[in-house]
C-alpha positions as CSV (number, residue, x, y, z in Angstrom):
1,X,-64.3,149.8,-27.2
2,X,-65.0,150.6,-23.4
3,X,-68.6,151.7,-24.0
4,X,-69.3,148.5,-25.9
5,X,-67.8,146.3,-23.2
6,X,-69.9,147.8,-20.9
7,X,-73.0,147.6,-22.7
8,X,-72.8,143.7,-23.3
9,X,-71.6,143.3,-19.8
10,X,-73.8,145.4,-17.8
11,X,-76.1,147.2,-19.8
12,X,-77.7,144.8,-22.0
13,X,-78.2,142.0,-19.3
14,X,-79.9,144.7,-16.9
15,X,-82.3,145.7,-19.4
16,X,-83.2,142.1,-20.7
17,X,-84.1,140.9,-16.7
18,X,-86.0,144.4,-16.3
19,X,-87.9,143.5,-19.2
20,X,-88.2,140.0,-18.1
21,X,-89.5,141.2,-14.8
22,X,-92.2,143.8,-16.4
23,X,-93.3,141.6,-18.3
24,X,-94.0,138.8,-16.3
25,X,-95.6,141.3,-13.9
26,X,-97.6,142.9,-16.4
27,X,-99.2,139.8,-17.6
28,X,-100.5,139.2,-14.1
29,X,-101.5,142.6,-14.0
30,X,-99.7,144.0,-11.0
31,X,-100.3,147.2,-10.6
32,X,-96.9,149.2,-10.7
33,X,-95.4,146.8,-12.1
34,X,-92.3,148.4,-13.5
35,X,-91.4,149.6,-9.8
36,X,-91.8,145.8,-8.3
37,X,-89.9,145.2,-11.9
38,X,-86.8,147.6,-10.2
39,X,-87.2,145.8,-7.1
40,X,-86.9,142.4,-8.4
41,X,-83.7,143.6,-10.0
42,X,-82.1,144.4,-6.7
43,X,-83.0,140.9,-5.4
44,X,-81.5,139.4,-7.8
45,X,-78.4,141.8,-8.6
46,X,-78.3,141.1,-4.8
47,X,-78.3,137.5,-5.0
48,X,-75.5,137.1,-7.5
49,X,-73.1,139.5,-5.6
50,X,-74.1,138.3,-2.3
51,X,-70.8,135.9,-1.8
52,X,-68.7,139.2,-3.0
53,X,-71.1,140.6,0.1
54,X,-70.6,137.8,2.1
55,X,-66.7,137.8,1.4
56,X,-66.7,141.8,2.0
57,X,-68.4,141.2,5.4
58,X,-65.6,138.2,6.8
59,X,-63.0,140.8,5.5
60,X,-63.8,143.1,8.0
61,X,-64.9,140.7,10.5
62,X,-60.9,139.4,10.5
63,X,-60.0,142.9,9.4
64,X,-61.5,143.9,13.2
65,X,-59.7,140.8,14.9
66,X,-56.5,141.4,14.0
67,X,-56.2,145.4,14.7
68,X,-54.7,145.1,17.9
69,X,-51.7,143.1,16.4
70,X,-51.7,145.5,13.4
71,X,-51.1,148.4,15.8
72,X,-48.5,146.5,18.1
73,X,-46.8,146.2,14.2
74,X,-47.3,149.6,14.0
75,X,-45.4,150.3,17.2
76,X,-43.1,148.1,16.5
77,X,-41.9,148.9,13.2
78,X,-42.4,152.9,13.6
79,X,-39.1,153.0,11.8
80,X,-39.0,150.6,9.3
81,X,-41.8,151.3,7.0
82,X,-40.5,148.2,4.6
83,X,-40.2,145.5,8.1
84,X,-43.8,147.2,8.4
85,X,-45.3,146.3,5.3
86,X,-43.6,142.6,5.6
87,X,-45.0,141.4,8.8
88,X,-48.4,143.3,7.7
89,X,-48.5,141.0,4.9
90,X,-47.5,138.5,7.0
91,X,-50.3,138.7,9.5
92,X,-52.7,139.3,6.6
93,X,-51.2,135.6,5.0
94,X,-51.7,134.3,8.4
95,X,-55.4,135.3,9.4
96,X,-56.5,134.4,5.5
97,X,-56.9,137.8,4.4
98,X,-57.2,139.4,1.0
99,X,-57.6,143.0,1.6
100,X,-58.6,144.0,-1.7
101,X,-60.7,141.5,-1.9
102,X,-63.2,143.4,0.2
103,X,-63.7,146.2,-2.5
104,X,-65.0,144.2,-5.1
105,X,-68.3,144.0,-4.0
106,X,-68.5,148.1,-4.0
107,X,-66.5,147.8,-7.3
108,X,-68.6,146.1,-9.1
109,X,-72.1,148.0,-7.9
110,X,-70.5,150.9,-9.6
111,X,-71.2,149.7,-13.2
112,X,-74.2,148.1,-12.4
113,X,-75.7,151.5,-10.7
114,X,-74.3,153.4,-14.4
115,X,-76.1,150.4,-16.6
116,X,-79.3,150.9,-14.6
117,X,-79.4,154.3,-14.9
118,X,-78.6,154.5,-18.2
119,X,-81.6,151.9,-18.5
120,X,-84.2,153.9,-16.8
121,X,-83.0,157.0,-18.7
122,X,-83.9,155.2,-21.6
123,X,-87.4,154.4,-20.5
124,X,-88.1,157.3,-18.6
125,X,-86.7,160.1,-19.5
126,X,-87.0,160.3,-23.4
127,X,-89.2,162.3,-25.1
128,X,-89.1,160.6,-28.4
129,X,-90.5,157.0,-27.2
130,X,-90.9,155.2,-30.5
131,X,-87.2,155.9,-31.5
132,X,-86.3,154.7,-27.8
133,X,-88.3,151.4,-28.0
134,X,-86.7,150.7,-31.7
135,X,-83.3,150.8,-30.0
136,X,-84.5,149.1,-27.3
137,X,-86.2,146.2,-28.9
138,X,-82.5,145.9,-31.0
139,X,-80.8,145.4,-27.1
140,X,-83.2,142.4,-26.4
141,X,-82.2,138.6,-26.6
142,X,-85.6,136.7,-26.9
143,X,-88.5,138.0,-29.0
144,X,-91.2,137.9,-26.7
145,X,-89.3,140.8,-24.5
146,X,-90.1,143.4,-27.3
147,X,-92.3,146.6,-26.0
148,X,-95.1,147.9,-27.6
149,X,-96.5,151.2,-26.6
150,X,-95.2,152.8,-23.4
151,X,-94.2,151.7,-19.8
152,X,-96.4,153.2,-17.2
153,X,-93.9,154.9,-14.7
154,X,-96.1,155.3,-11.8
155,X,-95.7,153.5,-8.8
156,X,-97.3,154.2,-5.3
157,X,-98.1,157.2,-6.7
158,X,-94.8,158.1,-7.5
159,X,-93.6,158.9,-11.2
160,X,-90.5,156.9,-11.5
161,X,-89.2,159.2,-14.3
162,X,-89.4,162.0,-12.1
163,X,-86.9,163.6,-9.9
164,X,-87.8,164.9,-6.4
165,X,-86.2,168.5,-7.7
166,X,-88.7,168.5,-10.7
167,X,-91.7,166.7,-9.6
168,X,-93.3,169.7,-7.7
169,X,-95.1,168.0,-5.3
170,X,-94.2,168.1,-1.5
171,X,-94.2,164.6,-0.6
172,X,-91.6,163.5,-3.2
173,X,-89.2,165.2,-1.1
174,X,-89.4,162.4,1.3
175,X,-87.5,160.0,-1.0
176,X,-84.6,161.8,-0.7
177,X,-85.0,162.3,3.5
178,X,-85.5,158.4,3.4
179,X,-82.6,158.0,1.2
180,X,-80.4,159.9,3.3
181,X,-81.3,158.1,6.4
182,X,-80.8,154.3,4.9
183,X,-77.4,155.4,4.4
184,X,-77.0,156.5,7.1
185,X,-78.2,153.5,9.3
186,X,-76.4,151.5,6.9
187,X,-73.3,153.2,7.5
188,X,-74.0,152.7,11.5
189,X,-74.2,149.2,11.2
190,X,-71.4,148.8,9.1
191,X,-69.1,150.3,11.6
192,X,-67.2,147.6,13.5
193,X,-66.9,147.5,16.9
194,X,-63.8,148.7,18.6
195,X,-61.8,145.1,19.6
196,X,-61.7,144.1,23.3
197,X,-58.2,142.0,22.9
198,X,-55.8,143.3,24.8
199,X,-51.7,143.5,23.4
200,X,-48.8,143.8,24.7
201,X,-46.1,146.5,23.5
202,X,-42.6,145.1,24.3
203,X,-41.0,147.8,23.2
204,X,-40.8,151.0,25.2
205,X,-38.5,153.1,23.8
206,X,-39.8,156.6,22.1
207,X,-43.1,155.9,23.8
208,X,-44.7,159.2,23.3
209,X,-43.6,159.3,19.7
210,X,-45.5,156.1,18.8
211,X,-48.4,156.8,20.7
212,X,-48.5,160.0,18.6
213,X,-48.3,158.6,15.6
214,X,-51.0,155.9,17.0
215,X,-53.4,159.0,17.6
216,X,-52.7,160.7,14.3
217,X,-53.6,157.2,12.7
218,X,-56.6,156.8,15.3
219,X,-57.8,160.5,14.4
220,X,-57.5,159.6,11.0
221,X,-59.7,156.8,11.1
222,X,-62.5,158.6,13.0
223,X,-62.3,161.4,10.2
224,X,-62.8,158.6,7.5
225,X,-65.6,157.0,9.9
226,X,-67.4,160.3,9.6
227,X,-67.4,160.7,6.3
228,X,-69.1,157.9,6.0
229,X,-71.5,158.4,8.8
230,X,-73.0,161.7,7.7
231,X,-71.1,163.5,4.9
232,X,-71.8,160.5,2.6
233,X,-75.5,160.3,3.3
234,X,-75.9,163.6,2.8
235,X,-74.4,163.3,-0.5
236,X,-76.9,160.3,-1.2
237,X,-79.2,162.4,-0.3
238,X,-78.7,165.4,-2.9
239,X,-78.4,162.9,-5.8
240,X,-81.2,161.2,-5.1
241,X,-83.3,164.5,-4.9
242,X,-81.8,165.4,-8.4
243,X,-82.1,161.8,-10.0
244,X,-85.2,160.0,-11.0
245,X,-87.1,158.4,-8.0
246,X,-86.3,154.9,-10.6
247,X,-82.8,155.1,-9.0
248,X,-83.3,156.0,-5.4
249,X,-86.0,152.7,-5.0
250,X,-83.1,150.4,-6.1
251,X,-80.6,152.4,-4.3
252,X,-82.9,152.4,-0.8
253,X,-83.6,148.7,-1.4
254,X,-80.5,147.8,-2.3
255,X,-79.4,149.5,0.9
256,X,-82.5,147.7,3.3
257,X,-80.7,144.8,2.0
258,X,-77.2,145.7,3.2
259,X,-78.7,146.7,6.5
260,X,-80.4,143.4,7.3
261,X,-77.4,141.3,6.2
262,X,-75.0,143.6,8.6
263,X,-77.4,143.0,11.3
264,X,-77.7,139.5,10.7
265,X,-73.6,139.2,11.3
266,X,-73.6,141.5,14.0
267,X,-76.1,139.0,16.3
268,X,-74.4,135.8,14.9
269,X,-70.9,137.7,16.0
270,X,-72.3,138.8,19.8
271,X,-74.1,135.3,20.1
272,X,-71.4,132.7,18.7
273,X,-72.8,129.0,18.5
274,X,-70.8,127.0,21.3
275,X,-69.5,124.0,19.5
276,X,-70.1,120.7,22.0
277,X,-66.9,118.5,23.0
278,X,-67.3,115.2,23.2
C-alpha cells in the first residue's frame, strides 16, 4: 500500500517530466541531454516547493527575532517547564509562527530524492534494458513519452550511471569534493546571525543556575550547528562518492539553488527597503 502511494505520488510523476525533458532535449539534439534533462528537474522540483522554501526561510527569519525573548522565557520559567511551554506558544501565536511548518520543505525533498533515485536506477543501472524500458513505458501517461532503444548516460564526460567509487578514473573524484563543499557553503549561509536586541532579565534570583542552564542550551546549539557545518557535508560527501553521479548533479544543483536563495534573504535582511512617510 505504501509503495504504491509513493509510486503514483512521487515516482511516476518524476519519471514522466524526466522523460518529458529528454525528450524535448533530444529532439533538438542537445548534447547530454539526459543530464540538462536532471537539471531541468531540479528547476522545476524547485519551483513548485519554493513557497515551502520561501516559508522555511521567514521561519527562521522570525525564528532569529524572537530568541532573545525565548531565552528571557527560558530564564524566566526555569522552573516551570509547563508555564514554559505556554508563553512559548504564546510568543510563537504572537510573532505568526508555525514551527513545524519550517520542516516541510526538508520533508518533502526526502521522497522526492528516493523517487529520483529509484528513477535513475531504472535507467542507469540495469543491465537488462529492454525488460527496464517495458516497465517503464507501462509508468508513462502520454504515448509519445515511450523509449526506444537506450538513454545515453554521458554528460560532460561524465557517465551518469557511474559512481565516483566505481568509475576508475581520477577526476570523478571531484564530484564528490564539490559535493561536500556545496554543503558545506550551503550550511554557512544558512546559519543565522546571532541577534543584536538586547533583553532585560527581571528576575535575578538563582542567577548562576539559569545562566548554566542558558550555556548548556547555548553549547547545545553550537554542537547541532556543527553537525551541520562539517559532519553533514562530509556525510554528503561519502554518498555521493558511492551513488551514481545522476544523483549528486541534482543534489549539487539543487543545493546552488538553496545557496543563492539564502543569499538573496541575507542582503534583502542587512539592506531593508526604508518605507517613505508621507
Amino acid at each position: 500500500m505504501i509503495g504504491q502511494f509513493f509510486n503514483t505520488v512521487f515516482a511516476q510523476p518524476i519519471l514522466n517530466i524526466l522523460l518529458g525533458l529528454y525528450k524535448a532535449f533530444s529532439i533538438i539534439k542537445l548534447p547530454g541531454a539526459f543530464g540538462f534533462s536532471i537539471v531541468g528537474l531540479v528547476v522545476l522540483v524547485r519551483l513548485l516547493l519554493h513557497p515551502l522554501f520561501k516559508q522555511q526561510l521567514e521561519t527562521a527569519k522570525k525564528m532569529q527575532e524572537i530568541k532573545p525573548h525565548l531565552d528571557h522565557l527560558s530564564k524566566k520559567h526555569s522552573k516551570d517547564p509547563k508555564r514554559l511551554q505556554q508563553e512559548q506558544l504564546k510568543l510563537y501565536q504572537q510573532a505568526g509562527i508555525n514551527p513545524a511548518s519550517g520542516c516541510l520543505f526538508m520533508i518533502i525533498q526526502i521522497p522526492v530524492f528516493f523517487a529520483l533515485y529509484n528513477t535513475l536506477s531504472s535507467f542507469l543501472l540495469s543491465k537488462d534494458m529492454a525488460k527496464v524500458l517495458i516497465k517503464i513505458n507501462k509508468e508513462i501517461y502520454l504515448s509519445f513519452l515511450k523509449i526506444e532503444g537506450t538513454i545515453n548516460p554521458w554528460f560532460f564526460g561524465f557517465n551518469l550511471a557511474l559512481s565516483p567509487a566505481k568509475a576508475g578514473q581520477w577526476y570523478y573524484f571531484f564530484i564528490p569534493v564539490i559535493t561536500a563543499a556545496l554543503q558545506y557553503w550551503q550550511a554557512q549561509v544558512s546559519m543565522p546571525a546571532q541577534s543584536a536586541v538586547p533583553v532585560k532579565v527581571e528576575e535575578k534570583n538563582n542567577k548562576n543556575i539559569t545562566d548554566k542552564k542558558q550555556d548548556s542550551t547555548d553549547d547545545f546549539q553550537k554542537a547541532m550547528g556543527m553537525q551541520m557545518k562539517y559532519i553533514l557535508p562530509i556525510m554528503i560527501g561519502w554518498f555521493s562518492y558511492t551513488l551514481p553521479v545522476g544523483l549528486s548533479l541534482y543534489w549539487n544543483i539543487f543545493s546552488i539553488f538553496s545557496i543563492i536563495q539564502y543569499r538573496q534573504m541575507q542582503v534583502k535582511s542587512q539592506n531593508p527597503k526604508v518605507k517613505s512617510t508621507n
